[in-house]
mmCIF file as Biopython writes it, N, C-alpha, C and O atoms, coordinates in Angstrom:
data_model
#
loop_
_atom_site.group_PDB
_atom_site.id
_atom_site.type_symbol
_atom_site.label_atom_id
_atom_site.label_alt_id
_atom_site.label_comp_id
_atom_site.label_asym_id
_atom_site.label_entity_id
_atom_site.label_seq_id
_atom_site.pdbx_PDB_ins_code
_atom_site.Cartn_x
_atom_site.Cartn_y
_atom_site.Cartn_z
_atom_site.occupancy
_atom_site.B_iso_or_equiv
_atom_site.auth_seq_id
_atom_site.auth_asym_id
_atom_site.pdbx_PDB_model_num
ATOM 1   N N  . UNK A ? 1  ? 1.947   -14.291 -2.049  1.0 0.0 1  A 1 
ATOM 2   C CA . UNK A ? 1  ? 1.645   -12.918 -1.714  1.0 0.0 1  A 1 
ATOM 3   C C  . UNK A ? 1  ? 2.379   -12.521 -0.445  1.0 0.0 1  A 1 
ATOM 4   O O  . UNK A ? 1  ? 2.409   -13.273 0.529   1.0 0.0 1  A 1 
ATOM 5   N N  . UNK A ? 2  ? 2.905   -11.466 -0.461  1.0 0.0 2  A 1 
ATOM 6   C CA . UNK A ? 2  ? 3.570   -10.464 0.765   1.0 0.0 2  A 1 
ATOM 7   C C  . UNK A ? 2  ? 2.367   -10.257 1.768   1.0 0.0 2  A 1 
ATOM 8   O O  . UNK A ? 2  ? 1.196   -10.293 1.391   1.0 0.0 2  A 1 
ATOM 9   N N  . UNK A ? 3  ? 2.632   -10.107 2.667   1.0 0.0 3  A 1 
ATOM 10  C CA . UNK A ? 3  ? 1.683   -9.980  3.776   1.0 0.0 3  A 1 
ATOM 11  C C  . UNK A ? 3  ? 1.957   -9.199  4.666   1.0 0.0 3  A 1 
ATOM 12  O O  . UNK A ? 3  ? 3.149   -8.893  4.645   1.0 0.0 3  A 1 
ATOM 13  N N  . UNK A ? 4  ? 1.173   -8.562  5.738   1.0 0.0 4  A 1 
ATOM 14  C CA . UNK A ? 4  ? 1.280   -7.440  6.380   1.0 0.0 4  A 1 
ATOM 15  C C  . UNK A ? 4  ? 2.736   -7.894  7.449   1.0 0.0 4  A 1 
ATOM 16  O O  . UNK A ? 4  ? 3.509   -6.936  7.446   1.0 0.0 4  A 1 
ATOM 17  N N  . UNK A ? 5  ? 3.229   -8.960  8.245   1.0 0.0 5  A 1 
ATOM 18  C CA . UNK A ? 5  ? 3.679   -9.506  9.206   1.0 0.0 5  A 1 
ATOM 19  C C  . UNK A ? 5  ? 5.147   -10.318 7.947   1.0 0.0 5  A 1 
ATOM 20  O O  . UNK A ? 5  ? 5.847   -11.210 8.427   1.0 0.0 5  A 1 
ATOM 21  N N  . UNK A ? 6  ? 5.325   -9.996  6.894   1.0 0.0 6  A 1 
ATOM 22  C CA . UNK A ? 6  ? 6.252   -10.673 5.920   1.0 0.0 6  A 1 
ATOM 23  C C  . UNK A ? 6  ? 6.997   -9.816  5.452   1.0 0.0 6  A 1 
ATOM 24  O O  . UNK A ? 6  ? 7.622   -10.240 4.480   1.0 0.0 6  A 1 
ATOM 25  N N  . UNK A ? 7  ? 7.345   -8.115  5.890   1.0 0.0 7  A 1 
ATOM 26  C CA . UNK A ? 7  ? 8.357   -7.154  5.723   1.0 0.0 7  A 1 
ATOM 27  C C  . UNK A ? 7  ? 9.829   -7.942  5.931   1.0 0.0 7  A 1 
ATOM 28  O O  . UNK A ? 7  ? 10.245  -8.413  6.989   1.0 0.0 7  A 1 
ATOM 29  N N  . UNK A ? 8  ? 10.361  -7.949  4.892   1.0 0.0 8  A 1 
ATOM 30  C CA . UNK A ? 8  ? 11.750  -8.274  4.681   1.0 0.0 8  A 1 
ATOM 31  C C  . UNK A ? 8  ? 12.037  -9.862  4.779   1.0 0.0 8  A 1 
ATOM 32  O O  . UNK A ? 8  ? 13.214  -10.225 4.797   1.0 0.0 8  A 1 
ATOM 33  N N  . UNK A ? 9  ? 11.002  -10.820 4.842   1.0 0.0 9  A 1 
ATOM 34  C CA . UNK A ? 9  ? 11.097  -12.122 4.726   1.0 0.0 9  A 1 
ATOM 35  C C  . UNK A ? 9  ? 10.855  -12.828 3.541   1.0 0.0 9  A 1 
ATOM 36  O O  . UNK A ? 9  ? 11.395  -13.867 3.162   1.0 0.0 9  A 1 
ATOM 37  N N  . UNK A ? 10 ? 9.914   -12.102 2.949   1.0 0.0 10 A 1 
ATOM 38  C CA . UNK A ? 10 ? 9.249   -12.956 1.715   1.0 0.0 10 A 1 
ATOM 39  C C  . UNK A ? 10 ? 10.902  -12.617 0.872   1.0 0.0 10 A 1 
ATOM 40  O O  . UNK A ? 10 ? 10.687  -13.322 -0.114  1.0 0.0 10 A 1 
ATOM 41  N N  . UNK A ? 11 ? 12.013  -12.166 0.675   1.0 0.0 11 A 1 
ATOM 42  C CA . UNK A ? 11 ? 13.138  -11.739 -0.347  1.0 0.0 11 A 1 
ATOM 43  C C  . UNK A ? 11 ? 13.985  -13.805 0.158   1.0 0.0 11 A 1 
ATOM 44  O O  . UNK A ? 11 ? 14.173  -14.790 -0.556  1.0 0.0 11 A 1 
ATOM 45  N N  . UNK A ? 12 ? 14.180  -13.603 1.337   1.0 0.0 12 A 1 
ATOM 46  C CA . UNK A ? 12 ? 14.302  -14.653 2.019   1.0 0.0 12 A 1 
ATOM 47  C C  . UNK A ? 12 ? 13.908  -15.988 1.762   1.0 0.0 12 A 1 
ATOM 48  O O  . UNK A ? 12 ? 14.629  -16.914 1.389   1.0 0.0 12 A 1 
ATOM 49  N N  . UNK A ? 13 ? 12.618  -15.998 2.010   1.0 0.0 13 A 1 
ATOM 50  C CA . UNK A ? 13 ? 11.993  -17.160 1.796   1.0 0.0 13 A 1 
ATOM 51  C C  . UNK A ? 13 ? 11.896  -17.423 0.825   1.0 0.0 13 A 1 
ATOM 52  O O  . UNK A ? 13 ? 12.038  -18.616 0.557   1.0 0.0 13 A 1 
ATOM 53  N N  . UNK A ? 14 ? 11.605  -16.481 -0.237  1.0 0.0 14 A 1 
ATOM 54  C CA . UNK A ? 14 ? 11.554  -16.510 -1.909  1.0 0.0 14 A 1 
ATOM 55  C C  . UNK A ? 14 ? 12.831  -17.060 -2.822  1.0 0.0 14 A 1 
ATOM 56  O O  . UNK A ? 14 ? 12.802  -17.596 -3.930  1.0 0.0 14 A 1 
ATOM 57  N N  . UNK A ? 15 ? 14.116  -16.695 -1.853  1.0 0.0 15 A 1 
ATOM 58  C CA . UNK A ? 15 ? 15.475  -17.686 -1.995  1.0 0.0 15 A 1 
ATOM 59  C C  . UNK A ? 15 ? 15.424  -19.091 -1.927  1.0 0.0 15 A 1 
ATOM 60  O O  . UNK A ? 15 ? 15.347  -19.916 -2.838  1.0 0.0 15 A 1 
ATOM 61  N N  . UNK A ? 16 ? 15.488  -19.258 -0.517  1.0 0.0 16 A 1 
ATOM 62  C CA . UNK A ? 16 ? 14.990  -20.471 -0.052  1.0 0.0 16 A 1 
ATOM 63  C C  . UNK A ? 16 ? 14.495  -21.891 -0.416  1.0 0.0 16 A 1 
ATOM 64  O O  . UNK A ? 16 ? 14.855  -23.068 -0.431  1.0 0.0 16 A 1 
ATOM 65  N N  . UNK A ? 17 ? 13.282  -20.946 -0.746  1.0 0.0 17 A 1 
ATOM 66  C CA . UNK A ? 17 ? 12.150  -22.365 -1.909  1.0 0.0 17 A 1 
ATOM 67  C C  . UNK A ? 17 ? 12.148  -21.709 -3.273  1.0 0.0 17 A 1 
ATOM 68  O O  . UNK A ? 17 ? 11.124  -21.989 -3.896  1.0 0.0 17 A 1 
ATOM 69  N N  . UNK A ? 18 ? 12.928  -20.976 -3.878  1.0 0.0 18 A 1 
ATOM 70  C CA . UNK A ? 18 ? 12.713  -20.604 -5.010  1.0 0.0 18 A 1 
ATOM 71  C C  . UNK A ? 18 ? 11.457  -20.524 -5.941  1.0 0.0 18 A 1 
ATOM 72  O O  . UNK A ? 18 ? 11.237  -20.983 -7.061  1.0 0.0 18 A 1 
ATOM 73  N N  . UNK A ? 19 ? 10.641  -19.700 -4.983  1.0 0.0 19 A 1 
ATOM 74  C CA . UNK A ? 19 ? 9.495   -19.078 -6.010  1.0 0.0 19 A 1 
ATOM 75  C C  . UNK A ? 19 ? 9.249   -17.550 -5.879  1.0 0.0 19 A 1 
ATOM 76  O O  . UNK A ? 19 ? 9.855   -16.910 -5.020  1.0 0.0 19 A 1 
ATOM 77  N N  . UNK A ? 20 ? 8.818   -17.262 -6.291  1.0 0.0 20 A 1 
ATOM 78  C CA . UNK A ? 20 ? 8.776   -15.778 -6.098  1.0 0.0 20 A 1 
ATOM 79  C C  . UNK A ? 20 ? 7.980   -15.305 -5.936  1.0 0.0 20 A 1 
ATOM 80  O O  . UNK A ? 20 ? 7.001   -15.498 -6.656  1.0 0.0 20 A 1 
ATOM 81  N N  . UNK A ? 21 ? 7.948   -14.306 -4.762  1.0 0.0 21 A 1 
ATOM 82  C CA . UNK A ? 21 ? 6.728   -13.527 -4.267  1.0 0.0 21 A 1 
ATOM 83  C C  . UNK A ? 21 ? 5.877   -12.468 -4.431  1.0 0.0 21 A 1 
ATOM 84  O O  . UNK A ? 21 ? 6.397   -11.731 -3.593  1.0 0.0 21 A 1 
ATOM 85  N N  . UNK A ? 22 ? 5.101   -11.922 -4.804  1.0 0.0 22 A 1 
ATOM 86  C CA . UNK A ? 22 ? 4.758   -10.688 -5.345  1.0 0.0 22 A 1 
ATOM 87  C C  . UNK A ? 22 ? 3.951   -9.994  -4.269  1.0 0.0 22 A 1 
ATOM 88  O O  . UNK A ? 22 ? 3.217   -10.547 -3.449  1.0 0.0 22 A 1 
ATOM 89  N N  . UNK A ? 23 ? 4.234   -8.495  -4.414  1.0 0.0 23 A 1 
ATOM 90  C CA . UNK A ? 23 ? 3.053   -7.342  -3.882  1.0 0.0 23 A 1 
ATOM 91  C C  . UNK A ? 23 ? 1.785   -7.489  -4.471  1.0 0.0 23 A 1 
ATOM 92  O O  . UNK A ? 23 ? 0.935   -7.419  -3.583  1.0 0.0 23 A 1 
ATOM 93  N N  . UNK A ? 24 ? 1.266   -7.669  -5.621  1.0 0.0 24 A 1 
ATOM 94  C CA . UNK A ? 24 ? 0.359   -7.982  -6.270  1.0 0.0 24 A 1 
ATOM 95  C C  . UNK A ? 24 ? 0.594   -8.898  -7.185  1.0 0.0 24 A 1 
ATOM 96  O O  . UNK A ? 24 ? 1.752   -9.316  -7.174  1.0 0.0 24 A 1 
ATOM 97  N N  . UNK A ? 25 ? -0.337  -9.502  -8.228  1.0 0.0 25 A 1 
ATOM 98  C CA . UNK A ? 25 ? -0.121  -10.559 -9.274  1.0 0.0 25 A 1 
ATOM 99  C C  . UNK A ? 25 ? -1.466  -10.254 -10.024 1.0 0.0 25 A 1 
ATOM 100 O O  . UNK A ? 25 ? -2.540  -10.198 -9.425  1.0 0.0 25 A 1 
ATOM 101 N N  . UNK A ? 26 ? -1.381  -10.127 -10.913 1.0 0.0 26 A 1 
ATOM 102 C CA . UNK A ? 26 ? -2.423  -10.231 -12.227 1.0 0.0 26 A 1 
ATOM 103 C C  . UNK A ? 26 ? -2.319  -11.422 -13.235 1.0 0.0 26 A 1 
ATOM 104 O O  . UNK A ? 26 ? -1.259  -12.015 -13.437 1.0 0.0 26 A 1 
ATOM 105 N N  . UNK A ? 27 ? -3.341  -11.688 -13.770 1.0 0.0 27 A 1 
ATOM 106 C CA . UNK A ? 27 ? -3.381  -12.661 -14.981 1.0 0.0 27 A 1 
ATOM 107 C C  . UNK A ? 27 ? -4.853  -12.762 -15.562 1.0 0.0 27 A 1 
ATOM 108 O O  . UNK A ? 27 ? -5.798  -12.296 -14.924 1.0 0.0 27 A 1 
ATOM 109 N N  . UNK A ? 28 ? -5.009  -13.331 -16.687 1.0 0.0 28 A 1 
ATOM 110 C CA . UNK A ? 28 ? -6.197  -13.461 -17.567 1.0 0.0 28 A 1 
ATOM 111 C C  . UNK A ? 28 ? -6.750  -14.856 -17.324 1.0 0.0 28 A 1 
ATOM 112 O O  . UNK A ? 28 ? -6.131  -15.797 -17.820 1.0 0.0 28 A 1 
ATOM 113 N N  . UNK A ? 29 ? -7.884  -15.098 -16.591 1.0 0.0 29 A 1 
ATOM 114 C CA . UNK A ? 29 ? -8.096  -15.696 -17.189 1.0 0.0 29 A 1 
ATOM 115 C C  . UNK A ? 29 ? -10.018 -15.989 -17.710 1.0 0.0 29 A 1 
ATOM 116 O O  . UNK A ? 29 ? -10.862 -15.621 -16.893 1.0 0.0 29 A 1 
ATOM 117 N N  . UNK A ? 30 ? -10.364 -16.456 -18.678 1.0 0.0 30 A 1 
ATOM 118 C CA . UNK A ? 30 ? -11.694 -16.351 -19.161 1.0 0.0 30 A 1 
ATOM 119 C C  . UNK A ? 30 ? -12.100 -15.468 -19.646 1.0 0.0 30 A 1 
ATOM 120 O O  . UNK A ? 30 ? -13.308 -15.249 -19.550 1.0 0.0 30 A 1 
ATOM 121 N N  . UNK A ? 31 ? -10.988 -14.311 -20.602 1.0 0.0 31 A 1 
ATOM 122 C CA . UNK A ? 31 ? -11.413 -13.077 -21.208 1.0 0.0 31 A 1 
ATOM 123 C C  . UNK A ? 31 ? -11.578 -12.020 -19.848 1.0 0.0 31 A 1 
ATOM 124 O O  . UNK A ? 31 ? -12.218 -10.968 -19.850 1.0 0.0 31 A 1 
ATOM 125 N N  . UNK A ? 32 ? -10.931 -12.518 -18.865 1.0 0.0 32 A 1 
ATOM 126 C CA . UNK A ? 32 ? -11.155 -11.288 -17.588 1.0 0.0 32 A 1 
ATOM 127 C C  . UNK A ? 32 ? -10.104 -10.702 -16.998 1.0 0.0 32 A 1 
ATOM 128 O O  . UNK A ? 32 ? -10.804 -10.483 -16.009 1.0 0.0 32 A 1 
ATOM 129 N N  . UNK A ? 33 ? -9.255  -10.329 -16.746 1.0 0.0 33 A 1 
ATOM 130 C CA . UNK A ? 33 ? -8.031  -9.674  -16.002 1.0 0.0 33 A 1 
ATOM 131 C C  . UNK A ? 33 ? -8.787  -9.778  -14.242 1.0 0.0 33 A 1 
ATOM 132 O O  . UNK A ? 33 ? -9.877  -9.472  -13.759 1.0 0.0 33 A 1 
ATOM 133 N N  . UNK A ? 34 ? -7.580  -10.347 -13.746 1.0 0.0 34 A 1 
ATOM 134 C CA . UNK A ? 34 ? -7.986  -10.594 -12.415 1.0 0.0 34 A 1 
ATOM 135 C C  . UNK A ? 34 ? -6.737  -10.186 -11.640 1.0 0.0 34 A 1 
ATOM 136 O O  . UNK A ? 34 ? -5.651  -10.306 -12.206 1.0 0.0 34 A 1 
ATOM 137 N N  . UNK A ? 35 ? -6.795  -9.738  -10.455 1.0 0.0 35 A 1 
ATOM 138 C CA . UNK A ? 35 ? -5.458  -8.950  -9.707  1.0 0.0 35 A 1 
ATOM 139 C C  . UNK A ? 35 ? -6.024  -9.682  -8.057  1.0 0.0 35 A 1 
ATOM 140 O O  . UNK A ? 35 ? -7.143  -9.944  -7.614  1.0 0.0 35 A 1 
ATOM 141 N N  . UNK A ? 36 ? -4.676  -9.817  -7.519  1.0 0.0 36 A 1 
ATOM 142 C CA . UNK A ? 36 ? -4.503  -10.839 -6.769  1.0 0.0 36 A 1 
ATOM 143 C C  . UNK A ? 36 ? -3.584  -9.759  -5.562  1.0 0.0 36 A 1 
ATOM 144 O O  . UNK A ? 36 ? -2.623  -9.149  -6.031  1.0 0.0 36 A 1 
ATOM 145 N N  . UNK A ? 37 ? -3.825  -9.613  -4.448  1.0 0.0 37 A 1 
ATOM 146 C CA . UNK A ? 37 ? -3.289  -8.584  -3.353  1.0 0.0 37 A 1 
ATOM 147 C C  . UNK A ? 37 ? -3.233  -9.204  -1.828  1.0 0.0 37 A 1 
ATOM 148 O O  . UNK A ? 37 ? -4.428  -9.409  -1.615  1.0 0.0 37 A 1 
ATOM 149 N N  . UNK A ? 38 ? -2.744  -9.490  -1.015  1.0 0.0 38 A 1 
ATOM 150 C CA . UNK A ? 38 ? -2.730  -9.710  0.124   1.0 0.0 38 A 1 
ATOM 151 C C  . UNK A ? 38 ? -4.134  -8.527  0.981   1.0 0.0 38 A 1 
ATOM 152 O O  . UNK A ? 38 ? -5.109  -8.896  1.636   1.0 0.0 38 A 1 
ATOM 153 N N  . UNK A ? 39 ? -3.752  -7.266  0.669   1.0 0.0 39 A 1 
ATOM 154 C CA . UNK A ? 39 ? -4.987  -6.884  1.206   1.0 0.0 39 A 1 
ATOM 155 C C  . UNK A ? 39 ? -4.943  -5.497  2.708   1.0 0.0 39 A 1 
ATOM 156 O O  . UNK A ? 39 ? -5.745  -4.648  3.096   1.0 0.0 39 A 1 
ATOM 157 N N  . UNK A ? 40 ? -3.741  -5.871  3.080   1.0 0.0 40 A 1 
ATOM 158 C CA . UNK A ? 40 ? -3.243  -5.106  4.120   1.0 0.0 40 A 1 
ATOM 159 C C  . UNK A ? 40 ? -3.315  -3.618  3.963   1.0 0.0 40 A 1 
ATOM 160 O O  . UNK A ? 40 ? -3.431  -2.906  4.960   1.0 0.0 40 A 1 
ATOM 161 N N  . UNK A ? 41 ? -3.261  -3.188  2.921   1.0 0.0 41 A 1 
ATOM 162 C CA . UNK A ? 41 ? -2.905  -1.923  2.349   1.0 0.0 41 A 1 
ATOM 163 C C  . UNK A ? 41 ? -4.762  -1.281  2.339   1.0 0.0 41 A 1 
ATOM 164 O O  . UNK A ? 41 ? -5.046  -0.176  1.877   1.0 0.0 41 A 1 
ATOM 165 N N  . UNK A ? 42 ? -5.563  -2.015  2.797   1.0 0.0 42 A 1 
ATOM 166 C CA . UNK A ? 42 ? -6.877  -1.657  2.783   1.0 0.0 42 A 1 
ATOM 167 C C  . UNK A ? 42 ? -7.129  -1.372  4.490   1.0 0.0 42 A 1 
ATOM 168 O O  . UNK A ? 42 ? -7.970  -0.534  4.817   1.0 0.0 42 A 1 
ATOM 169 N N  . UNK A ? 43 ? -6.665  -1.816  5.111   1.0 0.0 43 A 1 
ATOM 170 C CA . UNK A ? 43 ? -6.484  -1.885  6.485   1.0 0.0 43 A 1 
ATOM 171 C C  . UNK A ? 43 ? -6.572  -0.498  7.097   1.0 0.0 43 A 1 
ATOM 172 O O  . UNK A ? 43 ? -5.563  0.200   6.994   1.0 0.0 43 A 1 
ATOM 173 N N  . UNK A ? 44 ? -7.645  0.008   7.726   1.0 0.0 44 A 1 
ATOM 174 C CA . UNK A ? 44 ? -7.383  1.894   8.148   1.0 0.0 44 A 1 
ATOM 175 C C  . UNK A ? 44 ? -6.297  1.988   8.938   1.0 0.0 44 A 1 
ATOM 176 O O  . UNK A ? 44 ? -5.295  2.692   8.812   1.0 0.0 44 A 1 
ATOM 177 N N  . UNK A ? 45 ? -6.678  1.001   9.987   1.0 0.0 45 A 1 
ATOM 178 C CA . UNK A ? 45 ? -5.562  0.480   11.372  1.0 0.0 45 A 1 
ATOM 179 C C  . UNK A ? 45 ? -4.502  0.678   11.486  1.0 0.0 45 A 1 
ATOM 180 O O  . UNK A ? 45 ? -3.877  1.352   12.306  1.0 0.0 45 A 1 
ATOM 181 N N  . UNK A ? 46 ? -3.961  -0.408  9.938   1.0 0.0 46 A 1 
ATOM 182 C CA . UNK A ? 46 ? -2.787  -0.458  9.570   1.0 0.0 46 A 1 
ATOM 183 C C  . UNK A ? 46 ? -1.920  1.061   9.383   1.0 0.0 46 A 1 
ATOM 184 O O  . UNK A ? 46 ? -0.946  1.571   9.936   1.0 0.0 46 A 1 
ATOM 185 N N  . UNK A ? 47 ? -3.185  1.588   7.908   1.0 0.0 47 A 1 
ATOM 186 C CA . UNK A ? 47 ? -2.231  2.768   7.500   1.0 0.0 47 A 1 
ATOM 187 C C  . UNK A ? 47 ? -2.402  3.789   8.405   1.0 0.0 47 A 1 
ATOM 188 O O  . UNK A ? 47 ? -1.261  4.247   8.467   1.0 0.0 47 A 1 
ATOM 189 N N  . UNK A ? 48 ? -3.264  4.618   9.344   1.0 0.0 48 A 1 
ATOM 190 C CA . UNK A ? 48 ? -3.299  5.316   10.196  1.0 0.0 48 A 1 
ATOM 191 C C  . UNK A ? 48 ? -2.224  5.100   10.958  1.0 0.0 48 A 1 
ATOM 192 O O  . UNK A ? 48 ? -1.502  6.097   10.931  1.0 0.0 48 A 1 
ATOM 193 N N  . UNK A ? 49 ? -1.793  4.238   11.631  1.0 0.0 49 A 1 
ATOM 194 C CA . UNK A ? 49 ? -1.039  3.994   12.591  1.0 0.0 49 A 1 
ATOM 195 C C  . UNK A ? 49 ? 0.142   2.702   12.387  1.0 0.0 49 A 1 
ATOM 196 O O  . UNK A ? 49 ? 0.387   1.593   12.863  1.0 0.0 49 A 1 
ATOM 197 N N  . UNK A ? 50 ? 0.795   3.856   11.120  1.0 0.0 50 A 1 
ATOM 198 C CA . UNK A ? 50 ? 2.514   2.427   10.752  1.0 0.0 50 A 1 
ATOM 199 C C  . UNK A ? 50 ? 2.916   2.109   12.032  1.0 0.0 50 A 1 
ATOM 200 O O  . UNK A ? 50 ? 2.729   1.046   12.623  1.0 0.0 50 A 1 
ATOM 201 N N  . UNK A ? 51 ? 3.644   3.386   12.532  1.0 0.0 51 A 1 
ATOM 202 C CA . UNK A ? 51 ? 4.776   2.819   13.869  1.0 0.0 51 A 1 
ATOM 203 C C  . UNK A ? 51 ? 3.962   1.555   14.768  1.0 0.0 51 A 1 
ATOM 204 O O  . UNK A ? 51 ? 4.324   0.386   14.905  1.0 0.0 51 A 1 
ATOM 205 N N  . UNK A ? 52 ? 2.773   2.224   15.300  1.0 0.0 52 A 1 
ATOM 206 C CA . UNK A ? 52 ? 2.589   1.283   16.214  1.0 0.0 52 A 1 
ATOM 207 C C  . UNK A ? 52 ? 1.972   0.018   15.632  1.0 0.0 52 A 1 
ATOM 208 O O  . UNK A ? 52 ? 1.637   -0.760  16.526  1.0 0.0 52 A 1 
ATOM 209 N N  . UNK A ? 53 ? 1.654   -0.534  14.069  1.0 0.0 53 A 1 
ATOM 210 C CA . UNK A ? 53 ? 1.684   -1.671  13.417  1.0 0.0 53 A 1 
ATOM 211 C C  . UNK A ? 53 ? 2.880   -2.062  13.418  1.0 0.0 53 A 1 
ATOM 212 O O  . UNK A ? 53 ? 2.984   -3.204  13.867  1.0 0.0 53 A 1 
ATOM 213 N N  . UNK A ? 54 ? 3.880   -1.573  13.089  1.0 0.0 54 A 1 
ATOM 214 C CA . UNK A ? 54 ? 5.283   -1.927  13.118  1.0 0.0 54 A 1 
ATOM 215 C C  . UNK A ? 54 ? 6.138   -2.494  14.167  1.0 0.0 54 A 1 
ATOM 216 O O  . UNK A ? 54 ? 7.022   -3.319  13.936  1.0 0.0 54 A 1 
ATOM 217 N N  . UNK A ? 55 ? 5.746   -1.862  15.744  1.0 0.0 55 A 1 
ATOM 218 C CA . UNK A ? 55 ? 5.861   -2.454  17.041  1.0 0.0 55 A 1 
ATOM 219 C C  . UNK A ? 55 ? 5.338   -3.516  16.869  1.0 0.0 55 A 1 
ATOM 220 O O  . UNK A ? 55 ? 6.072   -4.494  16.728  1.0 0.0 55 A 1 
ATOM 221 N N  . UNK A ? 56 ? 3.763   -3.691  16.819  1.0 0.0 56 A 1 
ATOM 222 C CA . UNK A ? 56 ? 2.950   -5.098  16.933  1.0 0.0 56 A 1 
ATOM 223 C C  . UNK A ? 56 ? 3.766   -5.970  16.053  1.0 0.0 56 A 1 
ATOM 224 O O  . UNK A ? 56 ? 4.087   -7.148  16.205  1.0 0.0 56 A 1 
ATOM 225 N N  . UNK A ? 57 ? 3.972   -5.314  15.308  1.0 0.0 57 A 1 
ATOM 226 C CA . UNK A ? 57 ? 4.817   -6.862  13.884  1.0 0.0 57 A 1 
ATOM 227 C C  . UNK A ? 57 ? 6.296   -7.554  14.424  1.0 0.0 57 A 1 
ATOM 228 O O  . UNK A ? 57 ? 6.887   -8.578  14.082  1.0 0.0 57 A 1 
ATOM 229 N N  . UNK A ? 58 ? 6.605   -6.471  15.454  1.0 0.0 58 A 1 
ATOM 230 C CA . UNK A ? 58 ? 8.344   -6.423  15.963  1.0 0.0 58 A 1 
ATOM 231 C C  . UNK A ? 58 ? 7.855   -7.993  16.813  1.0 0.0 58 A 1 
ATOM 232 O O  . UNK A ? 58 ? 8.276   -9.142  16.677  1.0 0.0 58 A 1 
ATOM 233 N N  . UNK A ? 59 ? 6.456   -7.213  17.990  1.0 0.0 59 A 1 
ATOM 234 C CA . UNK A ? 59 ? 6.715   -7.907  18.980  1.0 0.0 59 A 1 
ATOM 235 C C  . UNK A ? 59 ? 6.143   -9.032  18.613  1.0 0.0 59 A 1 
ATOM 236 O O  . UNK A ? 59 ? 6.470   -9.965  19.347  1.0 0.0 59 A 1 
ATOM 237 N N  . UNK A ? 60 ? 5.353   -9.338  17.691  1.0 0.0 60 A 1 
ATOM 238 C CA . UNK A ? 60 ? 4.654   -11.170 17.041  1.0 0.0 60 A 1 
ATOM 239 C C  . UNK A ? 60 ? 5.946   -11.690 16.369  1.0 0.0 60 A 1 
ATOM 240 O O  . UNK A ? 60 ? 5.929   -12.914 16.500  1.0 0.0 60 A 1 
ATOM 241 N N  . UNK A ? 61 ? 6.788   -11.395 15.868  1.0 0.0 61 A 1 
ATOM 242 C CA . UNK A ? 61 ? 8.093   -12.144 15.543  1.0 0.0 61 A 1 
ATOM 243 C C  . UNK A ? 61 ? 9.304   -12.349 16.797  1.0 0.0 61 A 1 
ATOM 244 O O  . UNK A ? 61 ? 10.192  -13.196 16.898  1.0 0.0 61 A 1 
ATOM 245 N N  . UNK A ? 62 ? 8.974   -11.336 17.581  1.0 0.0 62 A 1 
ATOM 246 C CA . UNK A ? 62 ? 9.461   -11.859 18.862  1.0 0.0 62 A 1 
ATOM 247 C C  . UNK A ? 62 ? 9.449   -12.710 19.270  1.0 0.0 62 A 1 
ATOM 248 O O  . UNK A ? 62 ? 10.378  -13.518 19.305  1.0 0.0 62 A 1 
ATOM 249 N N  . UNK A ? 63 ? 7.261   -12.929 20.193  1.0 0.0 63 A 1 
ATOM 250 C CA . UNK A ? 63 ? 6.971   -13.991 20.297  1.0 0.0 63 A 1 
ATOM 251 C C  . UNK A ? 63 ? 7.147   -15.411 19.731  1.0 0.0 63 A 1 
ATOM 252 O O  . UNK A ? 63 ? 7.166   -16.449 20.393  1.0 0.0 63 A 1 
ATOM 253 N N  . UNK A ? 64 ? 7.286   -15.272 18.239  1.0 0.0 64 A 1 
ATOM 254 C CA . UNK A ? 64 ? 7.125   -16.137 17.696  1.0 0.0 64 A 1 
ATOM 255 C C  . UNK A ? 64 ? 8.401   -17.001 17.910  1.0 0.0 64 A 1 
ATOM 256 O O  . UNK A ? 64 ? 8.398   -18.215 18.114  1.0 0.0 64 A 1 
ATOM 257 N N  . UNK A ? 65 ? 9.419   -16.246 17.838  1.0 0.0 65 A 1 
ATOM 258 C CA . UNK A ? 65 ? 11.233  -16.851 18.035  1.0 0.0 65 A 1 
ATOM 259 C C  . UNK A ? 65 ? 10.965  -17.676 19.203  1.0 0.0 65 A 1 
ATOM 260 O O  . UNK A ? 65 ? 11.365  -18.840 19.196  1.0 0.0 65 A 1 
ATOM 261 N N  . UNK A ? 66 ? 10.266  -17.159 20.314  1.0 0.0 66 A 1 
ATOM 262 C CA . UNK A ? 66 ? 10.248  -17.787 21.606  1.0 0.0 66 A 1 
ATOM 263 C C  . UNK A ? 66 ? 9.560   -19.460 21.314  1.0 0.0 66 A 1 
ATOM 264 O O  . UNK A ? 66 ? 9.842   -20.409 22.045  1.0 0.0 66 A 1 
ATOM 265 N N  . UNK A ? 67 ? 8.731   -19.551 20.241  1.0 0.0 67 A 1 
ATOM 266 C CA . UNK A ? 67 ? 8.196   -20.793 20.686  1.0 0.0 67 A 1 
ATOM 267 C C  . UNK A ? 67 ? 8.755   -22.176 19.745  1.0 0.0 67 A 1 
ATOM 268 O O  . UNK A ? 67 ? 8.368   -23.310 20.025  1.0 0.0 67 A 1 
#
């Protein structure tokens, strides 16, 4: 699953180790349809306020290079 902090990596990583990543995923199983989401997109935080989620995401991959 794609994740809120995985904009433009999961295409990447999905090279990489060769599996593939999805925005969502569905499948059957037990006579039930079941759907599978990371979840972010429920987030008020998130969607109220892209840009400054988008800063925070800049500057945690920042950090992250640093360590």
């Amino acid at each position: 699953m794609e994740g809120n902090h995985d904009l433009g990596l999961t295409d990447v990583m999905s090279h990489l180790v060769g599996v593939k990543v999805y925005q969502e995923y569905t499948w059957d199983y037990d006579g039930k349809k079941h759907l599978a989401v990371h979840g972010h997109q429920f987030d008020r935080f998130i969607v109220n306020n892209i840009l400054l989620s988008h800063v925070g995401t800049f500057l945690h991959l920042v950090l992250q290079s640093w360590t």
